[in-house]
C-alpha positions as CSV (number, residue, x, y, z in Angstrom):
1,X,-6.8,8.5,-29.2
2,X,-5.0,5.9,-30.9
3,X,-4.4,3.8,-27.8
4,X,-8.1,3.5,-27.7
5,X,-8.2,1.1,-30.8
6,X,-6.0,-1.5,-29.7
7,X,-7.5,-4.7,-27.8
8,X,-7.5,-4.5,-24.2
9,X,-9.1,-5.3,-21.1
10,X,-9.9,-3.0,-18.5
11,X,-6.5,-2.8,-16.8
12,X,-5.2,-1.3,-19.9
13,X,-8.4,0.5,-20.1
14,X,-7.7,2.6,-17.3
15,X,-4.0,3.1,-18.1
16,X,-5.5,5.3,-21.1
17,X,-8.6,6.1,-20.0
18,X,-10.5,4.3,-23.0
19,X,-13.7,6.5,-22.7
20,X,-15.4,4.5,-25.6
21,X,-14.4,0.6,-24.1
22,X,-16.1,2.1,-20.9
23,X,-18.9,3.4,-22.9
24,X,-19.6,0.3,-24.0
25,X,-19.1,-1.7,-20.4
26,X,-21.7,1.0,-19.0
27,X,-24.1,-0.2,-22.3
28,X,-23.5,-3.8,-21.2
29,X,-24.4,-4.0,-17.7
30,X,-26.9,-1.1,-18.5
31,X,-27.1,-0.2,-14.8
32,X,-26.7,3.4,-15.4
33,X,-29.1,6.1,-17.3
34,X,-28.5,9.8,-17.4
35,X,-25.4,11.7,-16.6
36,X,-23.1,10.8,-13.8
37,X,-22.0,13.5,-11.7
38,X,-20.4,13.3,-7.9
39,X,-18.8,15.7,-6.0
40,X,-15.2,15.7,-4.9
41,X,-16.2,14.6,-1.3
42,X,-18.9,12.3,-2.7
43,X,-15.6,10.6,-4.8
44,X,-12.9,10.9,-1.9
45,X,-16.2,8.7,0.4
46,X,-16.0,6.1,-2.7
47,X,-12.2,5.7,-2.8
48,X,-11.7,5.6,0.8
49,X,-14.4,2.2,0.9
50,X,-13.0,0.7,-1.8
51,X,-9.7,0.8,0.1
52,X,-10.8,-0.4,2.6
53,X,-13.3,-2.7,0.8
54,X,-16.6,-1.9,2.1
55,X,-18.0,-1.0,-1.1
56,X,-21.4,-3.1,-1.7
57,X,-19.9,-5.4,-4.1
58,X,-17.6,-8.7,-3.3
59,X,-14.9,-8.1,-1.7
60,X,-13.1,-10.0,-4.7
61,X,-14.4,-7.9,-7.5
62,X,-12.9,-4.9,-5.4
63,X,-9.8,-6.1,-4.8
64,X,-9.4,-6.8,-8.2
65,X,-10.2,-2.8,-8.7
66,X,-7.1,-2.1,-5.8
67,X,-4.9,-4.3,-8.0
68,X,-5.8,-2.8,-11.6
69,X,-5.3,1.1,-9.9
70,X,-1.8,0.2,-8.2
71,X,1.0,2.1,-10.1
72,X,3.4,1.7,-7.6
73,X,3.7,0.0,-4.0
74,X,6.8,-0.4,-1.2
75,X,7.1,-2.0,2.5
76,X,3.3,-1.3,3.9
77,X,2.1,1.4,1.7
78,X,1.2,1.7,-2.5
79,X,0.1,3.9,-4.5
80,X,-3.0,4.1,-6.7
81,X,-4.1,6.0,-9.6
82,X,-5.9,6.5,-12.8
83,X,-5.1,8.7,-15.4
84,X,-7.6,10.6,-16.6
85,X,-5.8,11.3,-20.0
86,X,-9.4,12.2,-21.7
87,X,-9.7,15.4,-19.9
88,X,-5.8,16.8,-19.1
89,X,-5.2,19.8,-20.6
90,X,-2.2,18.6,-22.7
91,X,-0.3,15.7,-23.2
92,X,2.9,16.8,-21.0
93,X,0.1,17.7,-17.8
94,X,-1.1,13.9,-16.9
95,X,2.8,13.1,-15.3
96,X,1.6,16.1,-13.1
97,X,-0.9,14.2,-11.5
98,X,1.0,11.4,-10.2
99,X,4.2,14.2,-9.1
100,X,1.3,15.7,-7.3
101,X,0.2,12.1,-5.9
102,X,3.4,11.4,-4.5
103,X,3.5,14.6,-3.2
104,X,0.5,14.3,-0.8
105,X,1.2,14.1,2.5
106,X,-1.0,10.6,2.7
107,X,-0.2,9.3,-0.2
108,X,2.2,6.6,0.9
109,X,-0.7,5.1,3.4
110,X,-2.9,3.2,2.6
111,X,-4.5,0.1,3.9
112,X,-3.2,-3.2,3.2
């Protein structure tokens, strides 16, 4: 994608989903070998302790992550979100994702 070859750090990273700048992150750290699979419970589990930060990792460095993911955020509730543009099946389906996000009965709540 041509977003992918502009400079940027990893909050504009996740706006487009720049596969190749995290390619090169995971290289860097070099933490991870093989491919990565989880299941949809397995990545709901993740999500919900990084809300609430209890994720093994400082407490800054994840709340750093909550700030980078917010798209949107009101009196006592935001909304947070990555795109996943890599792997939509067209351009026009991504907006979907967020409709559908908004949508969600919990969507609105989350911890503060």
């Amino acid at each position: 994608m041509r977003e992918w070859l502009e400079p940027m750090g990893l909050r504009g990273a996740m706006k487009v989903s720049n596969v190749p700048l995290y390619q090169e992150l995971v290289r860097r750290i070099g933490l991870l070998r093989g491919p990565l699979a989880i299941s949809a419970v397995e990545q709901t589990r993740f999500l919900s302790d990084l809300a609430h930060q209890k994720l093994p990792f400082p407490r800054s460095a994840q709340q750093q992550v909550v700030e980078i993911t917010r798209v949107d955020s009101g009196p006592g509730w935001s909304l947070h979100a990555k795109t996943g543009w890599q792997n939509a099946p067209g351009a026009d389906d991504a907006p979907k994702r967020q409709q559908l996000g908004r949508a969600s009965p919990n969507a609105m709540k989350s911890p503060s």
